[in-house]
C-alpha positions in Angstrom: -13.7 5.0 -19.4 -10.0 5.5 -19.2 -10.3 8.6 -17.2 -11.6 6.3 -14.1 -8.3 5.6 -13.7 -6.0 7.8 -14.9 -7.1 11.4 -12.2 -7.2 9.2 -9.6 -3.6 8.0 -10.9 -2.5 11.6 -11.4 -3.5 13.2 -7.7 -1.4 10.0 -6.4 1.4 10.5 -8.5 1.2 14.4 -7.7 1.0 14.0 -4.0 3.7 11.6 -3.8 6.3 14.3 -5.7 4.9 16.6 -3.3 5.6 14.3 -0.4 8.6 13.4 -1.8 9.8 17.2 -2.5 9.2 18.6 1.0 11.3 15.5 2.7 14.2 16.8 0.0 13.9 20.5 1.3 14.1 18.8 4.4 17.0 16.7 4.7 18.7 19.8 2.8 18.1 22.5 4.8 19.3 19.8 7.5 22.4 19.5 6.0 23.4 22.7 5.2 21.6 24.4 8.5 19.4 26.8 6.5 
């Protein structure tokens, strides 16, 4: 079964743009001060 693979493949994928998002609002709002 493909789908074995491929949700557990999508949540990691999904949590790392979401990880990876929230550092990129971070170093922004660093930068700018907002």
């Amino acid at each position: 079964m493909i789908s074995e693979y491929v949700l557990p493949t999508i949540a990691l994928i999904a949590s790392l743009a979401c990880v990876g998002f929230n550092i990129y609002i971070y170093i922004k709002s660093k930068k700018t001060g907002y």
